[in-house]
N, C-alpha and C positions, 0 to 999 in steps of 0.2 A: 665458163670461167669458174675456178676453184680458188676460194683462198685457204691459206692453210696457215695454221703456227707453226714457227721450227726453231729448233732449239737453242739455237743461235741468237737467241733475241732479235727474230725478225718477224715481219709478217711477211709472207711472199704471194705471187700470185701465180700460177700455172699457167705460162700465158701459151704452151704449146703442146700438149699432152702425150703427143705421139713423141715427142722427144723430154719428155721431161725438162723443156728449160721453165726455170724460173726468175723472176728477180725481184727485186726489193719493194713491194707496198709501201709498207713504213717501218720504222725504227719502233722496236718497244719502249724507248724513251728516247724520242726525238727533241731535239733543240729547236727554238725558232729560227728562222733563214737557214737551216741545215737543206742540202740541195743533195740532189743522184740525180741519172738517167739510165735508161737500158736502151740498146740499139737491139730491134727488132729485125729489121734487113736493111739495106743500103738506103731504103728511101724513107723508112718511117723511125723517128728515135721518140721516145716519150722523156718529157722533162716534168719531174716532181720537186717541189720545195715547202718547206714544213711554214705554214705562216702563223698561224697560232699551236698552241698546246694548253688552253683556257677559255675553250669557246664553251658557249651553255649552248643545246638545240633543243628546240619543241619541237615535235615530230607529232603524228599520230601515237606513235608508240608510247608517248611520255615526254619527260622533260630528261636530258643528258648532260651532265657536267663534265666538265676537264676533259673533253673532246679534242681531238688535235684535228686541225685544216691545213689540209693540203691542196696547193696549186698546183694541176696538172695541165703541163702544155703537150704540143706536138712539130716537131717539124713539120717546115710544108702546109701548115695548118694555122689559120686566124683564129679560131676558137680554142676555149679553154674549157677547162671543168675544175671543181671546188669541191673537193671532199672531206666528209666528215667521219674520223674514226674515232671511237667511245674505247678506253684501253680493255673493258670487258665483251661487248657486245660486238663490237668491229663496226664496218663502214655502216652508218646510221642514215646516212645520207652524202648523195651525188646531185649536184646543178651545174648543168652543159649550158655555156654561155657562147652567144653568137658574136662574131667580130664588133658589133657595133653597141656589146656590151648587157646583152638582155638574155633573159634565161631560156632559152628555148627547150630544155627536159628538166625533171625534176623527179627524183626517184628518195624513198624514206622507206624507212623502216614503219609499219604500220602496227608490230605485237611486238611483245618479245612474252619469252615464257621462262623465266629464270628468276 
């Protein structure tokens, strides 16, 4: 997976390389409850919704301000994931949560060099 800036004021994500399709990560200034989706094939769609644009994260990497969190769901799918974008550093942090509510991955940013 590649994420990229584009000029557009988006962030997108490559989700298919051999075809170059893309779609929407995030908004370079997303709104709260601002909502997308991308349909990936007939059976898998991804649903994202911006829930804050004001969260602080401690990370190994440091502390991050003015972070935006995003609820990512799936069709077909009980579990969810909760991400964290920093508008310079990008996704800081990802928590895959299990139907019954508990985190079962947990992925952060551990350096940054900037």
């Amino acid at each position: 997976t590649t994420y990229s800036y584009d000029n557009s004021a988006l962030y997108e994500m490559l989700s298919k390389p051999a075809a170059n399709s893309k779609f929407i990560f995030v908004k370079a200034s997303p709104s709260v409850n601002e909502k997308w989706s991308h349909v990936f094939d007939v059976n898998k769609t991804v649903y994202r919704e911006v829930v804050s644009v004001s969260e602080v994260v401690t990370i190994p990497a440091g502390t991050f301000l003015n972070c935006v969190k995003i609820k990512e769901s799936y069709s077909n799918a009980t579990n969810w994931n909760t991400m964290y974008v920093h508008p310079t550093a990008g996704m800081i942090k990802s928590d895959a949560y299990s139907e019954d509510g508990k985190v079962f991955l947990s992925i952060s940013l551990r350096w940054k060099n900037y």
